[in-house]
MARRO-371863 format. One line per field, with one value per residue (C-alpha): residue in three letters; x, y, z. Coordinates in Angstrom, 1 decimal. Layout:
residues N
aa = ALA	...
X = X	...
Y = Y	...
Z = Z	...
END
This chain:
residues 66
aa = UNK	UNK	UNK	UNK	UNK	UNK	UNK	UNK	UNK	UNK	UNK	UNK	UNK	UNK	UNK	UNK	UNK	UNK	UNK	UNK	UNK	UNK	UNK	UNK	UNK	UNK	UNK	UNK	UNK	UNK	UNK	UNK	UNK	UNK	UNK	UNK	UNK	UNK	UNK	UNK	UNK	UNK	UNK	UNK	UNK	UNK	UNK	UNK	UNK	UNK	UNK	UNK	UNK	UNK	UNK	UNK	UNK	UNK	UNK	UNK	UNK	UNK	UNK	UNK	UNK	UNK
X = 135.0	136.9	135.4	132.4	132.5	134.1	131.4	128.7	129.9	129.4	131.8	132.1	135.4	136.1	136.4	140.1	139.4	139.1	140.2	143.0	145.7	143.9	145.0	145.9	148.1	145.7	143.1	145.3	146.5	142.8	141.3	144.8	143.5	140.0	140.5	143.4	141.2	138.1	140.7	142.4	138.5	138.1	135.5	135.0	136.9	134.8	137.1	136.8	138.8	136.8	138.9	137.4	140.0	138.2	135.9	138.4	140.1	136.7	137.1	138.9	141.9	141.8	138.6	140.2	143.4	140.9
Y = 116.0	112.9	112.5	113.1	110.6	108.0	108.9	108.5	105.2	106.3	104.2	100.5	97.8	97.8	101.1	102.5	106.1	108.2	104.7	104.7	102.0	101.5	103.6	103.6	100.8	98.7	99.0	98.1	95.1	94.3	94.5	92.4	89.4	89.7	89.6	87.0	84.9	85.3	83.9	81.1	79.9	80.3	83.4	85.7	89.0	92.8	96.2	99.3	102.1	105.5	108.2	111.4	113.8	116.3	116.4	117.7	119.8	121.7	123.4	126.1	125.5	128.9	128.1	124.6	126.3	128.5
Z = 173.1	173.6	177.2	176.4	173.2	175.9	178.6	177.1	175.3	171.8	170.5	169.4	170.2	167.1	166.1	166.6	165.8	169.3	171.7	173.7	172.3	168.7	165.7	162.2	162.7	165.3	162.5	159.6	161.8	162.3	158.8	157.4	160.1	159.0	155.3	155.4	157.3	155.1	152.1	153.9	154.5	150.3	151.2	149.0	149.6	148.6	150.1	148.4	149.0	148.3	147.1	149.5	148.3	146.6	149.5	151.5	148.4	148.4	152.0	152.4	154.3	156.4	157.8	159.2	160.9	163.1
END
């Protein structure tokens, strides 16, 4: 999937998910730059952090293992 994904360019430079050298941590780094720079230039500031863990609660977790 993840050739395919790459091959047929389906994803952005700034997404991290599914790119070789981003992740969790490239992203984290990314979003820290972005919203300390936004303050330093007096911007207003707007991150919400959804809470999905009842979506996932409400599969069943043998159907994920197969």
């Amino acid at each position: 999937m993840y050739k395919y994904i790459r091959d047929k360019k389906m994803t952005w430079r700034s997404q991290h998910g599914l790119r070789k050298g981003k992740s969790l941590l490239t992203n984290w780094i990314a979003f820290c730059d972005k919203m300390t720079g936004s303050v330093d230039k007096a911007r207003l500031v707007d991150v919400v952090y959804p809470d999905v863990r009842e979506a996932f609660d409400a599969v069943s977790h043998s159907i994920l293992r197969n």
